[in-house]
PATOR-844757 format. One record per residue (C-alpha): residue in three letters; x, y, z; residue number from 1. Coordinates in nm, 3 decimals. Layout:
N
SITE residuo       u       v       w num
SITE     Ala       X       Y       Z NUM
...
***
This chain:
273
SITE residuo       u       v       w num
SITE     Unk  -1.706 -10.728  -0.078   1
SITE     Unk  -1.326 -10.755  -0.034   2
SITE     Unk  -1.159 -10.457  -0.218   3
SITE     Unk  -0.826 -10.534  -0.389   4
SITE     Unk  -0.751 -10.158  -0.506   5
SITE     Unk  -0.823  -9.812  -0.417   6
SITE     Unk  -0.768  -9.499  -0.685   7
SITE     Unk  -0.724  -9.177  -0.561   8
SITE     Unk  -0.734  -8.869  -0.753   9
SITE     Unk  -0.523  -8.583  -0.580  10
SITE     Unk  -0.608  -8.238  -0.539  11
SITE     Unk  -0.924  -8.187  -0.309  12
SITE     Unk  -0.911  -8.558  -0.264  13
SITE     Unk  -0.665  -8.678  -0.105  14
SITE     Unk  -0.465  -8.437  -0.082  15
SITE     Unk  -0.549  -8.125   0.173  16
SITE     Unk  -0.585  -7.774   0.086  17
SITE     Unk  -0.205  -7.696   0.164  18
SITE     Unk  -0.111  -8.014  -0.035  19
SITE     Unk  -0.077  -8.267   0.255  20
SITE     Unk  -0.206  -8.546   0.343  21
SITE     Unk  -0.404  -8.602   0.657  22
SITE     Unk  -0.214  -8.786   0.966  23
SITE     Unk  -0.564  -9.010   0.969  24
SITE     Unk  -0.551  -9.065   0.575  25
SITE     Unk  -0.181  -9.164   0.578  26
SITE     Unk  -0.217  -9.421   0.797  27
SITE     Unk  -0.525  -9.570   0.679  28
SITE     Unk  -0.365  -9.548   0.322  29
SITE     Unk  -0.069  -9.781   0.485  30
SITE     Unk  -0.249 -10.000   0.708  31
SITE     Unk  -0.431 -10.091   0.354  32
SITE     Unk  -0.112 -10.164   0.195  33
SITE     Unk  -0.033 -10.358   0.442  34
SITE     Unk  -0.352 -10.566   0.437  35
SITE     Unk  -0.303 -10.621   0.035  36
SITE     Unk  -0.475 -10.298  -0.099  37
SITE     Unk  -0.285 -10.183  -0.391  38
SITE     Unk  -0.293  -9.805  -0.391  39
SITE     Unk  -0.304  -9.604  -0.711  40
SITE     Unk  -0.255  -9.258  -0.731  41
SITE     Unk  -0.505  -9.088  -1.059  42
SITE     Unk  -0.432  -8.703  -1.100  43
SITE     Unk  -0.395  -8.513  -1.407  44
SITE     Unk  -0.046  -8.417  -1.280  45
SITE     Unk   0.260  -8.531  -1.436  46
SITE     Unk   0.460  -8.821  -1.326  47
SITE     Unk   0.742  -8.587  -1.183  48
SITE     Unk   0.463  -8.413  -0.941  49
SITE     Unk   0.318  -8.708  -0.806  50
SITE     Unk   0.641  -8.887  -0.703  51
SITE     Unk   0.694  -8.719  -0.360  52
SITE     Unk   0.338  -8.800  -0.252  53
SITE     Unk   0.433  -9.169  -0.392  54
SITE     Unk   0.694  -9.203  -0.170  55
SITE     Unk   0.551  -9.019   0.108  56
SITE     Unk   0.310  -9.351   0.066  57
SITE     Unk   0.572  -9.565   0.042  58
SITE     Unk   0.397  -9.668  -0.319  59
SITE     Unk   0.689  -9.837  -0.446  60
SITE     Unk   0.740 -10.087  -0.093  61
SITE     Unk   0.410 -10.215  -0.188  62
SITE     Unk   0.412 -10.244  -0.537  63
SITE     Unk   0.095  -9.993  -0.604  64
SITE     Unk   0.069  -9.748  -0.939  65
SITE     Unk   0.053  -9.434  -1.017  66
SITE     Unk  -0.201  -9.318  -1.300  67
SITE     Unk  -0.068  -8.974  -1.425  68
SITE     Unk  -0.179  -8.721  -1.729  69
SITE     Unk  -0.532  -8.802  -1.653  70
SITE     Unk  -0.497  -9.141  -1.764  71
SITE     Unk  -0.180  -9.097  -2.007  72
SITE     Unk   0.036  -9.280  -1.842  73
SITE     Unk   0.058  -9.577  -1.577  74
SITE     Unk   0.350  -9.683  -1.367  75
SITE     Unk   0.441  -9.948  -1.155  76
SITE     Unk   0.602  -9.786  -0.860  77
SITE     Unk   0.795 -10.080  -0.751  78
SITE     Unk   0.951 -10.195  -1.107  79
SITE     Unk   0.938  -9.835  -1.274  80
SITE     Unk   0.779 -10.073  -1.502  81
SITE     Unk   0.562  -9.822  -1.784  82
SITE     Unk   0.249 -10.027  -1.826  83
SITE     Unk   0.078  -9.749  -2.049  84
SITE     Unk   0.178  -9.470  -2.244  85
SITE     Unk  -0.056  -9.225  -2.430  86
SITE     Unk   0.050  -8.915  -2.673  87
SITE     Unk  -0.048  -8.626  -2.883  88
SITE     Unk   0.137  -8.594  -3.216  89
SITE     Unk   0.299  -8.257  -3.158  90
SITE     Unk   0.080  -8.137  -3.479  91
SITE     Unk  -0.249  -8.199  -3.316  92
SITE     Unk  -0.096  -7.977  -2.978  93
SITE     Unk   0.008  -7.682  -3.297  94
SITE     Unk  -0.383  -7.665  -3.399  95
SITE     Unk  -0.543  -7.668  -3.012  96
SITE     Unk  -0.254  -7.338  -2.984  97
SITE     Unk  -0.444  -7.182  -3.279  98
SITE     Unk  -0.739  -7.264  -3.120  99
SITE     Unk  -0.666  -7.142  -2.787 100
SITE     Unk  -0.531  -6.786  -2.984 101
SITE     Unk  -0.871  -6.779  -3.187 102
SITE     Unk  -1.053  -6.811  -2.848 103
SITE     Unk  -0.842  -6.582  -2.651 104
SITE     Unk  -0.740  -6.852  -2.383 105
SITE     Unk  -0.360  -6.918  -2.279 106
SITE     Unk  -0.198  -7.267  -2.376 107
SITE     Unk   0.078  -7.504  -2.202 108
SITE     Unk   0.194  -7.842  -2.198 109
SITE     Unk   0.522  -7.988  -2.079 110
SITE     Unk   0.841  -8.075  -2.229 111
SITE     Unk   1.098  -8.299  -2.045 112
SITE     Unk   1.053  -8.184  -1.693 113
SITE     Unk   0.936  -7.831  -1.792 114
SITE     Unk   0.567  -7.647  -1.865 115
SITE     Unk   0.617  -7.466  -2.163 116
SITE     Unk   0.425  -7.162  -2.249 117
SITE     Unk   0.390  -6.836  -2.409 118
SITE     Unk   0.265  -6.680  -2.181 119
SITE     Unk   0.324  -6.595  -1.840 120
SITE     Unk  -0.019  -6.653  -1.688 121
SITE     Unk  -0.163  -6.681  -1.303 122
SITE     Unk  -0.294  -7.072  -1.403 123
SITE     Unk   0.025  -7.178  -1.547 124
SITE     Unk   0.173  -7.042  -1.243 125
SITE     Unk  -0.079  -7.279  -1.056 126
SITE     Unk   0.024  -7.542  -1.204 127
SITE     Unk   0.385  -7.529  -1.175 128
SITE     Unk   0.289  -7.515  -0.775 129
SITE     Unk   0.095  -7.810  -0.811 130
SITE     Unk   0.344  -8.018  -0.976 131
SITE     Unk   0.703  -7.871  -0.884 132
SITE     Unk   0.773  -7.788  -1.225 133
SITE     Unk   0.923  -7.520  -1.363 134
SITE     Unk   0.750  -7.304  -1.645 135
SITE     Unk   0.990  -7.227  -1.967 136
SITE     Unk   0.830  -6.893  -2.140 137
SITE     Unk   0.897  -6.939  -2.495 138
SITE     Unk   0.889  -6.716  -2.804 139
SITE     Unk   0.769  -7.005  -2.986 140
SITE     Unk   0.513  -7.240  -2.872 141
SITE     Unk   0.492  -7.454  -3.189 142
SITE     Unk   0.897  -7.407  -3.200 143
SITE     Unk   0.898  -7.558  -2.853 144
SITE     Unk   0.673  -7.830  -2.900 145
SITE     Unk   0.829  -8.095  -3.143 146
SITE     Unk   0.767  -8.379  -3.040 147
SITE     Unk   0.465  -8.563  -2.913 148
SITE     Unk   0.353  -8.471  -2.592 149
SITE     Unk   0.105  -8.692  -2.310 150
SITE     Unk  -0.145  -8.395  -2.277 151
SITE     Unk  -0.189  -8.021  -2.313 152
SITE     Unk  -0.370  -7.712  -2.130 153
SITE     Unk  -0.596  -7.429  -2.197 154
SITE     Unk  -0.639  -7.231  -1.912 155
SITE     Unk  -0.819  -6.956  -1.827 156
SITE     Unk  -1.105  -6.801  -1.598 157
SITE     Unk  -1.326  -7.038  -1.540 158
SITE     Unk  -1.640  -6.854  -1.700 159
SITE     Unk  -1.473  -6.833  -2.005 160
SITE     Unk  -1.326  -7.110  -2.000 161
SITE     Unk  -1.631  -7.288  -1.945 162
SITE     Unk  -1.737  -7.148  -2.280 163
SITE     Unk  -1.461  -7.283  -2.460 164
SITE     Unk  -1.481  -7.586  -2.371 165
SITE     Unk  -1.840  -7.593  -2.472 166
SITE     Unk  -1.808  -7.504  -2.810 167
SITE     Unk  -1.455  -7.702  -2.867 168
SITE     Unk  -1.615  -8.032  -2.728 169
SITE     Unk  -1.830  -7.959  -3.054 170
SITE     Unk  -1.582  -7.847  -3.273 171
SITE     Unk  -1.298  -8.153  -3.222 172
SITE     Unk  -1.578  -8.399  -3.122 173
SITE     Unk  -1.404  -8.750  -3.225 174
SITE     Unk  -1.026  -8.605  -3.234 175
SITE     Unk  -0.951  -8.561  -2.847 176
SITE     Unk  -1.058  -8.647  -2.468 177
SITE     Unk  -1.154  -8.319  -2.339 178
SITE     Unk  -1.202  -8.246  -1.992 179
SITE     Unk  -1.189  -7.958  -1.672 180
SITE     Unk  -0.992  -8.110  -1.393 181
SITE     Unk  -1.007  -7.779  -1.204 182
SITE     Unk  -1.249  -7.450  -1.328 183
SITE     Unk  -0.951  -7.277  -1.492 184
SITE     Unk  -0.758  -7.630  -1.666 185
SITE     Unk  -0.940  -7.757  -1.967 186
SITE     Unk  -0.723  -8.048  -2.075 187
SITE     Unk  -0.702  -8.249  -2.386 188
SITE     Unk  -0.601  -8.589  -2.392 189
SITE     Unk  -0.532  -8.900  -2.698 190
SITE     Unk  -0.925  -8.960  -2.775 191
SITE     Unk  -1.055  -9.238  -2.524 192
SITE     Unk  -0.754  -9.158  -2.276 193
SITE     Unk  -0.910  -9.066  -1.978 194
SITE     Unk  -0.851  -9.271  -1.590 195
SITE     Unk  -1.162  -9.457  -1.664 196
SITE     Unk  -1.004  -9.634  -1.943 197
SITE     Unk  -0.643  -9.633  -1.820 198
SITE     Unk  -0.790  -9.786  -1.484 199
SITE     Unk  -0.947 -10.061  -1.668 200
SITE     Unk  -0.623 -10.123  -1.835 201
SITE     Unk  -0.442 -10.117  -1.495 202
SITE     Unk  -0.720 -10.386  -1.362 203
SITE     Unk  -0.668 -10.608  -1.667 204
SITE     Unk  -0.290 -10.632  -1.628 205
SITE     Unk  -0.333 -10.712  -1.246 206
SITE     Unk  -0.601 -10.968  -1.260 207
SITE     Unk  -0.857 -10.701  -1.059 208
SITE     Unk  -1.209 -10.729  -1.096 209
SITE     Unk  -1.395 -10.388  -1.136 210
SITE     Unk  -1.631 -10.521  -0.865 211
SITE     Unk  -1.294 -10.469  -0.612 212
SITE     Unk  -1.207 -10.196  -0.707 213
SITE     Unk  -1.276  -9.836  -0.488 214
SITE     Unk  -1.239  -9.502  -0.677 215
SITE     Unk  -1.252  -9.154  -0.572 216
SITE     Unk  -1.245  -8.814  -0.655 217
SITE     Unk  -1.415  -8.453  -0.706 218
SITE     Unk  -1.419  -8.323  -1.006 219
SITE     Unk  -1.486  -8.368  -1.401 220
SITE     Unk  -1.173  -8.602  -1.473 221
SITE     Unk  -1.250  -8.817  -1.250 222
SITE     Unk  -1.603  -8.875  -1.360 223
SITE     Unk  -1.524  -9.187  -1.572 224
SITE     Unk  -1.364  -9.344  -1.286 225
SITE     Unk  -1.598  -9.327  -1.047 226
SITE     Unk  -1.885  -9.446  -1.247 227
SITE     Unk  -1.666  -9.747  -1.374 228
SITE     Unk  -1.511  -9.883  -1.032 229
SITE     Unk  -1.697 -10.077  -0.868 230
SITE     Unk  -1.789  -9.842  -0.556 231
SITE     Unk  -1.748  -9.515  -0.707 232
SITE     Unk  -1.726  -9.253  -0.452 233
SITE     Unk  -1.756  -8.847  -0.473 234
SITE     Unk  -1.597  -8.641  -0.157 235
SITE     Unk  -1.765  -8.464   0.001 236
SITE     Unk  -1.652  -8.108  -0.168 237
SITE     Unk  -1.716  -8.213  -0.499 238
SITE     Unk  -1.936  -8.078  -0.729 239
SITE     Unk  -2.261  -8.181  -0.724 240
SITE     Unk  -2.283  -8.369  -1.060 241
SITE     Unk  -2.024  -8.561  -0.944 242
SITE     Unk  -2.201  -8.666  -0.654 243
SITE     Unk  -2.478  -8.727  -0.857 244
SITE     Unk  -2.321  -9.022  -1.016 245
SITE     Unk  -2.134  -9.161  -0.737 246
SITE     Unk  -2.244  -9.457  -0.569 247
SITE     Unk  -2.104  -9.349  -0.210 248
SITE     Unk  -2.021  -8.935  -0.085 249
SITE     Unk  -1.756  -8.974   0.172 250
SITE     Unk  -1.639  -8.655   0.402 251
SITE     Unk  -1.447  -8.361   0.229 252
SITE     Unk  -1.068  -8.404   0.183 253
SITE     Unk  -1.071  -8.130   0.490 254
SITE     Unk  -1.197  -8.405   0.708 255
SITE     Unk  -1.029  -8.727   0.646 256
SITE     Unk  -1.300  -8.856   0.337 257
SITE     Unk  -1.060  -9.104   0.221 258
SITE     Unk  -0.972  -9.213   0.602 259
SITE     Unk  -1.354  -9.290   0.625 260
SITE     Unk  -1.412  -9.477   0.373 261
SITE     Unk  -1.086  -9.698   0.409 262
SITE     Unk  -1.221  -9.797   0.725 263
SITE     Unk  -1.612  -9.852   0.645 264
SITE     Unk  -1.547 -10.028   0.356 265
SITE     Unk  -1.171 -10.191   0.367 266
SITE     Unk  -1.068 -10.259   0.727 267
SITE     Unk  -1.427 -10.427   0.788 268
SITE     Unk  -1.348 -10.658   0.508 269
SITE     Unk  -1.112 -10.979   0.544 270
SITE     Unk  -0.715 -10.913   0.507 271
SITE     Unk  -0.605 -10.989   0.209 272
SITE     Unk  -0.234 -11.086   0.281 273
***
């Protein structure tokens, strides 16, 4: 099989555990540009966090995608071109706040290029790391939040937030996409917004087959991606019910997984440019 695209989610995937990106990785990830691969970047980050590692890629020279918001957006790198856009009415984000008050959980989303919040927590904090932006404590959360927004928050411990997200899959069953992209994020989505769907709307506008398509990642959010590319692959620190439903489990993201399976499964196949 020749491969025409490889997805990537981010943290604990491609990216190391101090946020870089492997010497080994890098350079497989080019030398598959190079031979016609288009590269797509799938994290639950915002746009704004995943543009460094996009250029550090040289995304935009090759004309590959990123897929950011767990599916809420897509961009072409090259054009800026927005091929999808996703949001929550900014009512919908008011009731998961009550919700995450009834529950006893803290709340963000972003707003422009901020995270806005309540409250100053250790996993909003987290996240601002993750994605270089900065976190605007607010009196008001509703106040703040006006406008639709691409995605929203709860975070917590992940015990409890485990819990939540058990009985609020129940409760709002039909009204959102609700996922864990880390133990302590729970993160709600538009309803059937998730990169599983976005990435078959990516294919579709670029004339990909599933079939040629590689994706791979760790964790919950990337669950419908893997199981819908055509060689879904787990690393090899996921969890184990990701594994489970991967078709390949590559090395962990400490040890060049992505690297490996570039070369098993790309750089054996013929060049595609």
């Amino acid at each position: 099989m020749t491969y025409k695209m490889i997805v990537l989610d981010l943290d604990d995937t491609l990216l190391r555990d101090d946020q870089t990106i492997s010497p080994r990785t890098k350079q497989a990830l080019m030398d598959a540009q190079e031979r016609g691969v288009k590269v797509v970047l799938a994290s639950g980050r915002p746009t704004f966090g995943m543009q460094h590692i996009a250029e550090e890629l040289s995304l935009a020279e090759y004309g590959s995608y990123i897929l950011s918001f767990n599916g809420g957006k897509i961009i072409n790198c090259k054009t800026r071109e927005e091929i999808f856009s996703s949001t929550l009415p900014h009512e919908e984000v008011h009731g998961l706040y009550d919700l995450s008050r009834r529950e006893g959980v803290h709340i963000h989303t972003y707003v422009g290029d901020e995270i806005v919040t309540e409250d100053d927590n250790e996993f909003t904090s987290i996240e601002s790391e993750l994605t270089g932006l900065p976190i605007k404590v607010v009196d008001s959360f509703k106040e703040a939040v006006s406008e639709p927004v691409v995605k929203a928050l709860m975070v917590y411990e992940p015990e409890k937030l485990k819990l939540v997200e058990t009985m609020l899959q129940e409760e709002l069953n039909g009204r959102f996409s609700i996922m864990r992209s880390k133990p302590y994020f729970l993160e709600f989505t538009e309803l059937g917004v998730t990169k599983g769907t976005s990435l078959k709307q990516l294919i579709d506008a670029c004339g990909i087959k599933r079939e040629e398509v590689i994706a791979i990642g760790d964790s919950y959010n990337d669950q419908e991606m893997i199981e819908f590319a055509g060689l879904g692959v787990a690393m090899g620190n996921a969890n184990n019910d990701i594994k489970a439903i991967a078709d390949y489990v590559t090395d962990t993201n400490m040890n060049d997984g992505i690297a490996k399976v570039v070369e098993e499964f790309i750089f054996t196949a013929p060049v595609l440019v």
